[in-house]
Each structure stands twice: as C-alpha cells, then as structure tokens.
C-alpha positions in Angstrom: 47.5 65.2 -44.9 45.2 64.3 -47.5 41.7 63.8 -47.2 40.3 60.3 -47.7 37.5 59.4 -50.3 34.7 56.8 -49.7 33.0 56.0 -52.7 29.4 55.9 -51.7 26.4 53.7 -53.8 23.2 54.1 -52.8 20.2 56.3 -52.6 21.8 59.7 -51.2 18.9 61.7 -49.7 17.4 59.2 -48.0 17.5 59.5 -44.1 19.8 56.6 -43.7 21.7 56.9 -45.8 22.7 60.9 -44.9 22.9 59.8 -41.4 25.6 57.0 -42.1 27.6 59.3 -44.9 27.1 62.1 -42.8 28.7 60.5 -39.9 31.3 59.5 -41.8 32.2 63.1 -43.1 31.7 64.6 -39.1 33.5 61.8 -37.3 36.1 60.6 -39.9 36.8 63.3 -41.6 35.9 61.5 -45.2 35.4 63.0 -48.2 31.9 61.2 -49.7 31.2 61.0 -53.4 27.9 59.7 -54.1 26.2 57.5 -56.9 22.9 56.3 -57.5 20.9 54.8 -60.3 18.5 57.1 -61.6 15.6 55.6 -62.6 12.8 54.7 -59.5 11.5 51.2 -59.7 7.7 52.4 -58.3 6.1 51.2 -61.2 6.7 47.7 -63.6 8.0 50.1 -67.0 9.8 51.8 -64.4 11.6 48.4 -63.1 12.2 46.9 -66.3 14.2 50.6 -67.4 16.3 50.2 -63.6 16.7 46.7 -64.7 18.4 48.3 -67.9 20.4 50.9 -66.5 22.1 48.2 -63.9 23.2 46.7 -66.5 25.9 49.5 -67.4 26.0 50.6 -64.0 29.6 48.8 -63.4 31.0 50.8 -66.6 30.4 54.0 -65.2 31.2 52.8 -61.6 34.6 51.9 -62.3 35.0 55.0 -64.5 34.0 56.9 -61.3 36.7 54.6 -59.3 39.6 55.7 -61.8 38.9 59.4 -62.2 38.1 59.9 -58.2 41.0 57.2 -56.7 38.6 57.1 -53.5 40.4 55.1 -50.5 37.0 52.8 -49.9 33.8 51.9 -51.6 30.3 51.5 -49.3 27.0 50.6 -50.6 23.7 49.7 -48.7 21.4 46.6 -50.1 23.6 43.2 -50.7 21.6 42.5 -53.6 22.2 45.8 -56.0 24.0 48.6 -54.9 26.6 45.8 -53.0 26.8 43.9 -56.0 27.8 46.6 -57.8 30.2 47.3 -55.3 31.8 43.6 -55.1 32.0 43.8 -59.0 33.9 47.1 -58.8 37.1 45.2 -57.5 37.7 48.3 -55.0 38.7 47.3 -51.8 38.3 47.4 -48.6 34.5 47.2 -49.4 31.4 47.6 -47.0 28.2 46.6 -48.0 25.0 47.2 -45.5 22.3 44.6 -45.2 19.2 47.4 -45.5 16.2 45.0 -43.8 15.7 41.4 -42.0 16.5 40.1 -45.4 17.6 42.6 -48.8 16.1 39.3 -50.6 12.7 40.4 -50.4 9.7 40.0 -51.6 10.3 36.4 -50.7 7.5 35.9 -52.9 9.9 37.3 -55.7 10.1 34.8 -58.7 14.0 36.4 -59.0 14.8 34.9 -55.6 17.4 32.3 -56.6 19.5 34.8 -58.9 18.7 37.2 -55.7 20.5 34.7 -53.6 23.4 34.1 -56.0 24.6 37.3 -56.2 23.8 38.2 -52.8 26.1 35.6 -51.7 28.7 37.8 -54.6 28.4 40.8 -52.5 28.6 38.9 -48.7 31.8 36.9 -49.9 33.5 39.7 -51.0 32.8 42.6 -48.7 35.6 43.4 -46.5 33.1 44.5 -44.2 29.8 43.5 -43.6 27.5 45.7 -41.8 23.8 44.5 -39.9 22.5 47.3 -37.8 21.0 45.5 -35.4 21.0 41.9 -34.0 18.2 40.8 -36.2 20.2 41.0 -39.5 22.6 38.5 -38.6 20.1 35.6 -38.6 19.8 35.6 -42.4 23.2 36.4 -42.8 24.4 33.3 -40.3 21.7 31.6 -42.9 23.7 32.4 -45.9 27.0 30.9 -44.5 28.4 34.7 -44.1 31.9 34.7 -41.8 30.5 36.1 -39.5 34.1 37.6 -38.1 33.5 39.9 -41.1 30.2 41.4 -39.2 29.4 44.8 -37.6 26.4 44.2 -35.3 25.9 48.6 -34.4 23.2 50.4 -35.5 24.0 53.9 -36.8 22.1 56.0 -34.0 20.3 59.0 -33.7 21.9 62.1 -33.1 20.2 62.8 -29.5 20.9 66.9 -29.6 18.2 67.0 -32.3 15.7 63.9 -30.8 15.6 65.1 -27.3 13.7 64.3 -23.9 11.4 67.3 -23.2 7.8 65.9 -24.3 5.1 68.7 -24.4 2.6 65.9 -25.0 -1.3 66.2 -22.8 -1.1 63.4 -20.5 -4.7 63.3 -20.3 -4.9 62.6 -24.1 -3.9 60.0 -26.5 -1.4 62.0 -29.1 0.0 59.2 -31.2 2.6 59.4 -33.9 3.3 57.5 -37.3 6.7 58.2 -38.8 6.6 55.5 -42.1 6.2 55.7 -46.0 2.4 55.3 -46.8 3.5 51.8 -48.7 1.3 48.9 -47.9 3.8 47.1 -46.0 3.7 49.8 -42.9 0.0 48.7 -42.7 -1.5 52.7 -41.8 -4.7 50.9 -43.0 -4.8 48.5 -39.2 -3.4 51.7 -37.6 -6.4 53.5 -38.4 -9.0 51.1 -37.7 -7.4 50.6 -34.6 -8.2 54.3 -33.6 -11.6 53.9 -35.3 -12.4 51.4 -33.0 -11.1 53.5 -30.3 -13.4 56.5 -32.0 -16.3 54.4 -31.4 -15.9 53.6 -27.7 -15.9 57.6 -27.1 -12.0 57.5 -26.5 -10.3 61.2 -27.3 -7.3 61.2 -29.6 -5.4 62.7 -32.4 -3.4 61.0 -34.4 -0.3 62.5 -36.7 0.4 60.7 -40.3 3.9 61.4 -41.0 5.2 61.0 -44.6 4.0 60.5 -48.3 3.6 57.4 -50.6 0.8 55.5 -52.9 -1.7 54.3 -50.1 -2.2 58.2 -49.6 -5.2 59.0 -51.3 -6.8 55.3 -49.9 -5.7 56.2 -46.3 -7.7 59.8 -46.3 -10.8 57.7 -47.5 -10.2 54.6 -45.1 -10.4 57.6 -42.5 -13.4 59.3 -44.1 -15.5 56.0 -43.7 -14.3 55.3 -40.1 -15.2 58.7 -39.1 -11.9 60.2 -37.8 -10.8 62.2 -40.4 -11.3 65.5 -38.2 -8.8 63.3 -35.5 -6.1 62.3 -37.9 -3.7 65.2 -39.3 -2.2 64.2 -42.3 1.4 65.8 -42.8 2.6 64.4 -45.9 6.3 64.5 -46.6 8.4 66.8 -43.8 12.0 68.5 -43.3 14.1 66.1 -41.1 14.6 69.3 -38.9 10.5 69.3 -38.4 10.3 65.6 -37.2 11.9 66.1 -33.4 9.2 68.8 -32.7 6.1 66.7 -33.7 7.6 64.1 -31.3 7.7 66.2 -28.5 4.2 67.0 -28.7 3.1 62.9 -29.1 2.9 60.7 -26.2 2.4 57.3 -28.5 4.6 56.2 -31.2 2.9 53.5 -33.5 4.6 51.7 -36.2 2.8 48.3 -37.5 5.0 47.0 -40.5 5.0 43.3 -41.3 8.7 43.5 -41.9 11.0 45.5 -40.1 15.1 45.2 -40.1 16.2 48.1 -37.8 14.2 51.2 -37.6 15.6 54.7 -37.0 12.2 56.0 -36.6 11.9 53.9 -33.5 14.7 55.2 -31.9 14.2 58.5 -32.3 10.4 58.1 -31.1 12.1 56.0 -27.7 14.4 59.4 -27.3 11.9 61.5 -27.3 9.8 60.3 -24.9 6.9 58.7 -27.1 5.8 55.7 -26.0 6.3 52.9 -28.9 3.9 49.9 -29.7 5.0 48.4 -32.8 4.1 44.7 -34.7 5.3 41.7 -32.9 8.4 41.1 -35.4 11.8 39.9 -35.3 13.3 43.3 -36.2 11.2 45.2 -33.3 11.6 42.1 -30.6 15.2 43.3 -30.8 14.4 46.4 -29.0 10.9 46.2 -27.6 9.8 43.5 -25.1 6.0 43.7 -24.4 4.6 45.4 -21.7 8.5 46.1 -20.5 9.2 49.2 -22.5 6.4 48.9 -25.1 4.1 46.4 -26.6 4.0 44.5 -29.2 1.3 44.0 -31.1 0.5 40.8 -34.0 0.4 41.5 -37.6 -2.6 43.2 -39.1 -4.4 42.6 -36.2 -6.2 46.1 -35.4 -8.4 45.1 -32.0 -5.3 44.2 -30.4 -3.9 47.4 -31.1 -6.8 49.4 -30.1 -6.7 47.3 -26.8 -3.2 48.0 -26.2 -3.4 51.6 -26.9 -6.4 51.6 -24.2 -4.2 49.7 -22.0 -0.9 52.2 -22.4 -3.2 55.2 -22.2 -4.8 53.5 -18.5 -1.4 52.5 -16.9 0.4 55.8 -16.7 2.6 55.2 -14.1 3.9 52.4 -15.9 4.0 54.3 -19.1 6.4 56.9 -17.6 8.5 55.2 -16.3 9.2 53.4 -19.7 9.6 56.1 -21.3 12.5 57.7 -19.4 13.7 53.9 -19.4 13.8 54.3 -23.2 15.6 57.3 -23.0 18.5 56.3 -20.8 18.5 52.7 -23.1 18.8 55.0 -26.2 21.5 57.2 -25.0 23.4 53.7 -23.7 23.4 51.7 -27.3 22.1 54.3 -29.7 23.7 57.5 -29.4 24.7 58.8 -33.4 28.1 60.5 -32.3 29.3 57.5 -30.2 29.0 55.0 -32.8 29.3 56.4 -35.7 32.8 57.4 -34.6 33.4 54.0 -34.0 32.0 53.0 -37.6 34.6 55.7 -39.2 37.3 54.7 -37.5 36.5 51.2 -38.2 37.0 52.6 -42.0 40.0 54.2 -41.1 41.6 50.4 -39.9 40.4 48.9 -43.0 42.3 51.6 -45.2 44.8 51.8 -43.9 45.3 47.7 -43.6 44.2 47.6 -47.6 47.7 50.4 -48.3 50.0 48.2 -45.5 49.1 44.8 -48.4 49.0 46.5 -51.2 
C-alpha cells in the first residue's frame, strides 16, 4: 500500500512542531514533507523582507502540492502558515491555532487584515485544531463551527518525561523552561528569588533556553545578587531537558500570555511542582493551591510568597505532585493522542478520495 503524504507548513525544528509531525510519522505511518519561510521576523528589516517572501509563498506552495501529490496539507498559526494553506485549495486541510489567540499583539495596527484572513483560514480548514480548552474561546468568538474543532493537546511522550525526581527536598531547586523573550517575564522570576535571597532562603534556580532578554537577564541577576544561585543554560538538546527536571522540585513559568504549554506538562510529569501566571491558558490546567498556584501578572512578591509557601507545605506539595503525574498520564499522554490525531487524518483522507 502506498504511503500517505501530509504537506506540512510551519516552522520544522521547533518542539511543537516535531512532536505533532513526529507523531504523525510514528502513529500514522505518514510521510511528512516540510515547508517554511526562510526569513526570521526578529528584527523590523527582517519583517518587512518575511512580509515579502509571503507574498510568493502560494507560488512555490502549490508548485510543492503538484510535484509531491501529498494526501493532506497541515499548518500551525491561522493567520500565515494556515492562510497559506486555505489558499493552496488542498484538501482536507488542518490548521492549528498556536496561542490563546494567533491574532496577537492585540496592540498590532494589522489586527483587522489579521482578523480577515484569519477568518480565510477558520472557514476553510477541514479541521481545526485548539490544544487545549482555552483556544476555543476566541475561536467560538470568531463564529468558527465549532463541529469542525479538535479540543486534544498533543502530549508529552511520558517514557522520556518520567516520575523519578532526584530533586533535595530540603531545598528550593526551581526550573524555567521558556524563550528569554519579554513576554515570559524571567525579569519578575528573578526578583522574586531576589527577594527570597534577601530573607536568607537557600535556592538554585535553572534558566533554560536562549533569546534577546539574555544579556539583561545575567545583569538583572548581577544587581539582585544571585547570580552565583542562578545557572544559566542557554539553548539545550530536547534529550537534555527530562534530566534537569528530575533534579528540580519547582517549575516556574510567568508569561502574560499563554495558549497551551508543553513545557508545563512535561514539568507536571516529572514531578516538579508548577506555579505559573494566573491566565486563561494555565487556569485550564492549574487550579491554585490544588495542584499548583497561580500567581498575578508581573507581580514578583506574590511569587516569592508563594514559592515560600510551596517550599513550607511539603506534604501538600507531594501529594500534588504525584497527583500531576497520574492527571498527565490520564489526558496527556503523547502516544495515546497522537494516535488519535493520525487517525483522525486518516478519516479525513480517506472521506476527501470517497467525494472526489
């Protein structure tokens, strides 16, 4: 029998998207060919060259589309790579909302044109996919059919991200797994630990990952006085990640938006506690004081509080933990539903060559 193709637009190497095109190559047996514009948008020249090469992106997607006859086209972010793919004309389509909203910043002058051909992408996906509860409110917003709608996040894959914690009980050995981009707010994070610092509380705190607040972040710790406390690791293997888990007993994560994060998950199955920003994205999965805490925006002496308060209540703390464990294992298990997102494609192809 031959191998199906999906078509897949996005940005191939980051995490998400290899867990969700890897899935699809383990559990349905997919052949994946990848696309991707090439030019970064980090800075403004940068953006306006993107804006540029979208603009013949369609022409070489549909050259791709005629030369590689895949079965199905996927893309992740409704407002450019799923525009792309609802101007293609390939069906069965699936487009993946990436955050609370892919029409962000709100602040964005280009919000109405955002909206417009969001609303392109959403009318004619085939399949629409939210990876977590959250999602759906802008979608439901947008006047989406709703009966087009995954609500399944992509899961962790739980033989990699497992339960045995090495962490020092008697010490606080927190975790950050985000970009070093403004919006993940490291800056509260570690004035919450400086505050900690102050009141003669032990600690060491692991910064996992790279970006542009870098450089400010190693001063910012300088000046608070806890740079010999915070262990800055910069960009890391995926395959390194599970093991500096295991030896962390707090997971913090303070964005100020938040759709559904993987990094949570795989903190929660590995036995780190997780106290994250009081958010629509995180309320999905955290409920404070229950199996975590949540903590309000950019507000760094609740944090430090918090962490105090976690640290004190160990009993409790355990028990949430191994709570999280069994929760993540339950709803978020990588080879349970990804299987059920590849067979989903399956359905759809097969339905698309019954029609045609």
């Amino acid at each position: 029998m031959k191998k199906r193709k999906i078509l897949f637009l996005g940005e191939s190497y980051r995490a998400d998207a290899l867990t969700w095109t890897n899935g699809l190559k383990e559990f349905g047996d997919f052949e994946i060919i990848s696309w991707e514009l090439k030019t970064p948008s980090d800075t403004f020249p940068n953006r306006i060259l993107r804006i540029f090469e979208f603009t013949f992106a369609l022409i070489k997607i549909k050259e791709i589309i005629k030369l590689q006859q895949p079965d199905m086209v996927i893309a992740e972010r409704t407002t450019s790579y799923g525009v792309l793919a609802a101007l293609s004309g390939k069906k069965p389509m699936a487009i993946a909302q990436q955050g609370r909203t892919d029409l962000w910043p709100e602040s964005s002058i280009l919000l109405p044109f955002k909206k417009i051909i969001q609303k392109h992408a959403f009318k004619n996906a085939t399949l629409i996919h939210a990876w977590g509860p959250v999602m759906t409110i802008s979608m439901a917003a947008a006047n989406v059919d709703m009966n087009k709608v995954m609500v399944l996040p992509k899961g962790i894959d739980l033989t990699k991200f497992v339960n045995k914690n090495t962490a020092n009980p008697e010490k606080i050995s927190a975790i950050v797994t985000r970009s070093l981009l403004p919006e993940y707010r490291h800056d509260i994070i570690l004035k919450s630990f400086g505050l900690l610092n102050k009141k003669g509380v032990d600690f060491s705190l692991t910064i996992v990952g790279d970006g542009k607040q870098l450089s400010n972040l190693k001063d910012l710790a300088k000046k608070l006085n806890i740079e010999k406390k915070v262990f800055f690791r910069g960009r890391i293997q995926n395959t390194e990640l599970p093991k500096l888990l295991q030896q962390s007993n707090f997971y913090i994560s303070m964005p100020i938006t938040e759709g559904v994060s993987a990094s949570l998950f795989e903190a929660m199955a590995s036995n780190c506690y997780p106290i994250v920003t009081d958010i629509a994205g995180n309320q999905s999965w955290i409920t404070h004081r229950k199996n975590g805490q949540l903590i309000t925006v950019d507000d760094s002496n609740m944090l430090a509080n918090e962490i105090l308060w976690a640290f004190k209540n160990t009993t409790y703390r355990k028990e949430c933990v191994l709570n999280n464990r069994k929760f993540i294992e339950d709803h978020v298990d990588y080879k349970i539903n990804m299987e059920i997102i590849a067979n989903k494609y399956h359905e759809l192809i097969n339905s698309a060559k019954t029609t045609s």
